[in-house]
C-alpha positions in Angstrom: -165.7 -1.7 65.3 -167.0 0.9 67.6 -169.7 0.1 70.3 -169.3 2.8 72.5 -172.8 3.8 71.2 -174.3 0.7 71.7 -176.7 0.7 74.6 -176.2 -2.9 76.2 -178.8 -4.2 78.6 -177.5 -6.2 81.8 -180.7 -8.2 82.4 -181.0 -9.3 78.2 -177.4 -10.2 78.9 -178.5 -12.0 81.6 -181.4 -14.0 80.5 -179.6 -14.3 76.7 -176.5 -16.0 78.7 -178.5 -18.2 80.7 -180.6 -19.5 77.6 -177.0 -19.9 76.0 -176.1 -22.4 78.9 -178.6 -24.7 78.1 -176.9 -25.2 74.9 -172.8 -24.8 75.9 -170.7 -25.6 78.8 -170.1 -22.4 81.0 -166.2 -22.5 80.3 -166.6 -22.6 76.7 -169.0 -19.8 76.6 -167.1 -17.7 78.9 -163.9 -18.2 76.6 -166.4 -17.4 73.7 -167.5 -14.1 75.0 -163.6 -13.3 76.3 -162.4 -13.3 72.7 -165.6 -11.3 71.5 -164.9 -8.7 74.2 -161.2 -8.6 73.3 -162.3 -8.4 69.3 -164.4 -5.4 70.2 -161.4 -3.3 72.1 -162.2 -4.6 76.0 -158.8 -4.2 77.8 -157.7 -8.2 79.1 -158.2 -6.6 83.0 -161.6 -5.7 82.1 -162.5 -8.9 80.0 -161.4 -10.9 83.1 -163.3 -9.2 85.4 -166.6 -9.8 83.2 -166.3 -13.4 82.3 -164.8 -14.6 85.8 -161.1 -15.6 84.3 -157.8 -14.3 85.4 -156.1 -12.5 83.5 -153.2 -14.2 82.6 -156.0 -17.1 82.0 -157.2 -14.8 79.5 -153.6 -13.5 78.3 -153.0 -17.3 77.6 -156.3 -18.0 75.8 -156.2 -14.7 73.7 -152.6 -15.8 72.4 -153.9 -20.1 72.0 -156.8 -18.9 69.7 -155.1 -16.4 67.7 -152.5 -19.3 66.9 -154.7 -22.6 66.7 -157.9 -21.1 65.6 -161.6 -21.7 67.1 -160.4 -25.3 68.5 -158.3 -23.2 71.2 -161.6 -22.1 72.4 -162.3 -25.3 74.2 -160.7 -26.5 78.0 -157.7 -28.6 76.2 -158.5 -31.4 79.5 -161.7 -32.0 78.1 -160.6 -33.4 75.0 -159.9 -36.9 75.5 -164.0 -37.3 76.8 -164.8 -35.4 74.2 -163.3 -35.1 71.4 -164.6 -38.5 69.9 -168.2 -36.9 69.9 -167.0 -33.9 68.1 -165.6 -35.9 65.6 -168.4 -38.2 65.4 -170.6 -35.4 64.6 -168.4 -33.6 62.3 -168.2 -36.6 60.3 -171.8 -37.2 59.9 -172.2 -34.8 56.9 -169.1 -35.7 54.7 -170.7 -39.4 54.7 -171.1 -40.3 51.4 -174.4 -42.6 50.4 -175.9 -44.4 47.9 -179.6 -45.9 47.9 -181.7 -47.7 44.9 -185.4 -46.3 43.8 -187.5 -47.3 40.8 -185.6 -44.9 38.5 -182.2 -46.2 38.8 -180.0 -45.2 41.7 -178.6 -42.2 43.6 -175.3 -41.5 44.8 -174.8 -38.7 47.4 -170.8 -37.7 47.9 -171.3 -35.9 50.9 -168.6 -32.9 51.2 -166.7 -35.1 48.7 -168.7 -33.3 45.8 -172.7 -33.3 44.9 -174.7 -36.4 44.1 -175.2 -38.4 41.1 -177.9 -40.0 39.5 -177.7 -43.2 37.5 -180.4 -44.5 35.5 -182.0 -47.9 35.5 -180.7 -48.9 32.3 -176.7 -48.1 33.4 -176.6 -51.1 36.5 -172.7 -51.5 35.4 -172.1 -48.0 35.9 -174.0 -48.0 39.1 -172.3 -51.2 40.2 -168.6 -50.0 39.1 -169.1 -46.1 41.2 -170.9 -48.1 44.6 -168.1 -50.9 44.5 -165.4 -48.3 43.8 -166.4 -46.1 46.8 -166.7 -49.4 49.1 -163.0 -49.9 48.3 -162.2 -46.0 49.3 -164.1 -46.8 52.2 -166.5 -43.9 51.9 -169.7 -46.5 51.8 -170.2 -49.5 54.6 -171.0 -52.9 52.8 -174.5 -53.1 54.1 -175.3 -49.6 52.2 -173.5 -51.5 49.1 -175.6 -54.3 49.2 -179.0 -52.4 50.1 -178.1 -50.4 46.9 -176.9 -52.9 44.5 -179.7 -55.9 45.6 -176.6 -57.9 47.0 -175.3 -59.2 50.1 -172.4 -57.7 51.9 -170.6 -60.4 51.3 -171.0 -61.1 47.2 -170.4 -56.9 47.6 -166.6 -57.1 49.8 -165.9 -60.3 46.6 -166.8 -57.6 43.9 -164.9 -55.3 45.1 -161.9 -57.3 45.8 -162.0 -58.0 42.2 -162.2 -54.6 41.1 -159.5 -53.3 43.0 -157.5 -56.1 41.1 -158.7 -56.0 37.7 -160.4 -53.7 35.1 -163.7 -53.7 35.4 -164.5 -55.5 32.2 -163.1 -58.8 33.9 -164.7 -57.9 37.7 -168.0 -57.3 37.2 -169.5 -58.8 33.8 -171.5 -61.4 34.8 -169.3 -64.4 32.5 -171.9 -67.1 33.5 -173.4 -68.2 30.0 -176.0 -71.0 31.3 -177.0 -74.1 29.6 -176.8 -73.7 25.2 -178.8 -76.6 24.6 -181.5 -78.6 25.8 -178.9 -81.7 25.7 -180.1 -82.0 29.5 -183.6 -81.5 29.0 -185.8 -83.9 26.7 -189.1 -83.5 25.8 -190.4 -86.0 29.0 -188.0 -83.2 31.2 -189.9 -80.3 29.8 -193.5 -81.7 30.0 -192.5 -82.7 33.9 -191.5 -78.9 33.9 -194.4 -77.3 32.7 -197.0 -80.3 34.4 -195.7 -78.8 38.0 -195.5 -75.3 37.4 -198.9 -75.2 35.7 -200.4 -78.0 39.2 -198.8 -75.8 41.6 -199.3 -72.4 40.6 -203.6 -73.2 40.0 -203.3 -74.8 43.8 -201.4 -71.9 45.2 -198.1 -74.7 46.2 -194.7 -73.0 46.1 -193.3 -72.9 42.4 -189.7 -72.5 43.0 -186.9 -73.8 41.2 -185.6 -75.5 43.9 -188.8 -77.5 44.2 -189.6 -77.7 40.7 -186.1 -79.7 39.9 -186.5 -81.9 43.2 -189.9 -83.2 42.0 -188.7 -83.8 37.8 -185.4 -85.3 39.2 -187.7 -87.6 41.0 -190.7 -88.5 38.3 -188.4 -88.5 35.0 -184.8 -89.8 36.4 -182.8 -86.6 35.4 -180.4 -84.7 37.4 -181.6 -81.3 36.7 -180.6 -77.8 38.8 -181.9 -75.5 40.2 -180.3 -73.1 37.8 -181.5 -75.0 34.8 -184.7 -75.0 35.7 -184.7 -71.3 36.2 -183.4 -71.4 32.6 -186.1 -73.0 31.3 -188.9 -71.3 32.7 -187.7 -67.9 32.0 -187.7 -69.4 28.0 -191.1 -71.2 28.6 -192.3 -67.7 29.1 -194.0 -69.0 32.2 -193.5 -66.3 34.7 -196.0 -64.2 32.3 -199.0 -66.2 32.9 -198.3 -67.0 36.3 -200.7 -64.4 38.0 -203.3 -65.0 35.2 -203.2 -68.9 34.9 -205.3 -69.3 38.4 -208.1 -66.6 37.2 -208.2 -68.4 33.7 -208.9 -72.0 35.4 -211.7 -70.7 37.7 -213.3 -69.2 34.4 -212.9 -72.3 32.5 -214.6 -73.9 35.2 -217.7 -71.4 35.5 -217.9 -71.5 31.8 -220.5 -73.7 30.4 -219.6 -77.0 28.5 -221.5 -76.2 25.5 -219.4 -72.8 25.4 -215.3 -74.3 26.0 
């Protein structure tokens, strides 16, 4: 490369160093523009004279790049205070990342390789590749369980599980529920549906945990949570239960005559 022609203007040098300050330390600059100069045919007496080094400063630095690379640009006793921040910033775009939207999920490798996209339909397959890369350590539990609708901690168990076993036995869900309504008689379900039906009209919470307190205490049983859960989601009850209060306030506004 010949820049003999090249007409090179002290004060744009001036003002284009001084704007590069702002954004690097003065050694490291100066060792930049050493090596440039060398690249482009400077002698090392004349490099040293322009970036402030002597020359066996710049004999040394010439021969610690050309063997370690760009790294050897850096002053060496800087690295302990900063070499954590480099690598804290280098790592930032290998980070692999996974996040959960209304069409399924999406699964970024970072520098790993691209990003994939998993349907709504596939939650297994979602499950499996998020769980897997929790295990490789490439995803922090917290990202796991934003992604998945978990908690960290059900998210470190199924993970444990799959790094154990296939993931046929880690992650299908083996719970079966109740077969048979040998718990629940017909005095159980008309509790059931009585306070659903009382507290969703008056606006009182309608949660399962509720729900079974108050039919364990008017009918004698000893029913769940869980089983009540069960039951409503058969009952069809969730379907009606932003309609049910509209419905009752019609029924009332609706003449006799006309019910």
């Amino acid at each position: 490369m010949d820049c003999r022609d090249i007409t090179f203007s002290a004060d744009k040098s001036r003002d284009r160093i001084e704007h590069a300050l702002l954004v690097f330390p003065r050694k490291l600059l100066m060792r930049v523009l050493a090596f440039a100069l060398h690249l482009l045919g400077a002698s090392r007496k004349d490099v040293a004279a322009l970036v402030d080094m002597p020359e066996e400063s710049v004999k040394t630095l010439l021969r610690l790049v050309m063997r370690d690379g760009f790294p050897a640009l850096r002053d060496r006793r800087c690295i302990a205070t900063s070499a954590a921040p480099v690598a804290a910033l280098a790592a930032t775009p290998t980070a692999a990342s996974a996040r959960a939207d209304g069409d399924g999920w999406s699964i970024d490798l970072g520098t790993c390789g691209g990003a994939l996209s998993i349907p709504i339909t596939h939650p297994l397959q979602a499950r499996t590749l998020v769980l897997s890369l929790l295990n490789a350590q490439l995803l922090p539990a917290q990202q796991c369980a934003a992604a998945l609708g978990l908690s960290p901690a059900h998210c470190r168990a199924l993970a444990r599980a799959l790094a154990a076993r296939d993931v046929a036995e880690a992650l299908f869900d083996k719970r079966v529920g109740q077969q048979g309504d040998y718990r629940v008689g017909p005095e159980q379900k008309a509790q059931l549906i009585q306070q659903w039906t009382a507290r969703t009209v008056t606006g009182q919470s309608t949660s399962s945990a509720v729900l079974a307190r108050e039919v364990n205490a008017l009918s004698d049983a000893c029913l769940s949570a869980r089983t009540v859960r069960w039951h409503l989601q058969h009952l069809g009850l969730s379907a009606i239960r932003d309609t049910l209060p509209q419905l009752v306030e019609t029924l009332k506004k609706t003449p006799a005559d006309r019910r």
